[in-house]
C-alpha positions in Angstrom: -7.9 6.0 -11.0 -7.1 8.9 -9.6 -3.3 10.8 -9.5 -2.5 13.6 -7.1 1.0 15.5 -7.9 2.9 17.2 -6.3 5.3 19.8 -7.4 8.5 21.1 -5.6 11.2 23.1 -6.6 14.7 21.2 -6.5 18.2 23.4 -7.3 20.8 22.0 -9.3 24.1 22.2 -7.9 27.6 21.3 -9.9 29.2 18.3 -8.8 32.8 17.9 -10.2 32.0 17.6 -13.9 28.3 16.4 -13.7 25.2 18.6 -12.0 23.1 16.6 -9.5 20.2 17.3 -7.1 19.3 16.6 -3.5 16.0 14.7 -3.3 14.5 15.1 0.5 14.3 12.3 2.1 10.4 12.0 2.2 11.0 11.4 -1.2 11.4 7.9 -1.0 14.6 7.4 -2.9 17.0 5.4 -1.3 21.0 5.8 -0.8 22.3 4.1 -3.9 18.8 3.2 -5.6 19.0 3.6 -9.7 16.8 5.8 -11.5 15.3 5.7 -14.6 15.2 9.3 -16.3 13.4 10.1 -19.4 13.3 14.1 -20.9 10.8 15.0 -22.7 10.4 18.4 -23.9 11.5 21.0 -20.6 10.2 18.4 -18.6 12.8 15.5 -16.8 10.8 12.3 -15.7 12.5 9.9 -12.6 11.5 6.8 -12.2 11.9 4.2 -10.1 10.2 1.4 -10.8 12.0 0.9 -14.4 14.9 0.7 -12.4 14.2 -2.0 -10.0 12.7 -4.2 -13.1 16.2 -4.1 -14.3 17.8 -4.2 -11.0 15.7 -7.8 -10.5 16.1 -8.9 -13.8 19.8 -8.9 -13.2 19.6 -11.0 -9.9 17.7 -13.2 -11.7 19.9 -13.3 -14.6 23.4 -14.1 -11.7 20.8 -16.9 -10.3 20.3 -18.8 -13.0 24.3 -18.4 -13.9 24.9 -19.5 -10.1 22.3 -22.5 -11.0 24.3 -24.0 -14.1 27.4 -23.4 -12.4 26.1 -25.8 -9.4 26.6 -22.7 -7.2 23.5 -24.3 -5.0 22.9 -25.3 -2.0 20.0 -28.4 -1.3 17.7 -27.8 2.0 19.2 -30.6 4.0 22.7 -28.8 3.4 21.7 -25.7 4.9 19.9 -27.5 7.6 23.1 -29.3 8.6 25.1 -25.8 8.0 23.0 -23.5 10.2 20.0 -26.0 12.0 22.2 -24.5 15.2 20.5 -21.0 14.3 16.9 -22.7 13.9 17.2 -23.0 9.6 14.9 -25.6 9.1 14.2 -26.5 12.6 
């Protein structure tokens, strides 16, 4: 397998008490996404897809909550509720 990098130059600007960065938006970080940041040495690593494994497991983690709490809904329910916008139709 073969990995191509790319390197840019990003400034870090003081925000309130913290320091943050602008990512371009090529980037392909989203408004709000999580990241995942690991330093090792002079060198800071962001990633994404840590984050989204823990942003998943979470939903998965309030279904199943949602689940014992009969918080569900069967198919002919929601066919009843909203066949008038072609759900199960």
């Amino acid at each position: 397998m073969l990995l191509i990098f790319f390197l840019f130059e990003i400034k870090v600007r003081k925000i309130g008490n913290s320091l943050g960065v602008l990512l371009p938006k090529d980037s392909g970080v989203t408004e709000g996404e999580l990241l995942v940041y690991r330093k090792m040495g002079s060198i800071i690593q962001l990633e994404l897809s840590e984050a989204k494994k823990v942003h998943d497991r979470g939903l998965i983690e309030e279904s199943f909550d949602d689940f014992e709490k009969g918080n569900t809904v069967t198919e002919k329910e929601m066919t009843q509720e909203f066949g008038k916008y072609g759900w199960g139709g």
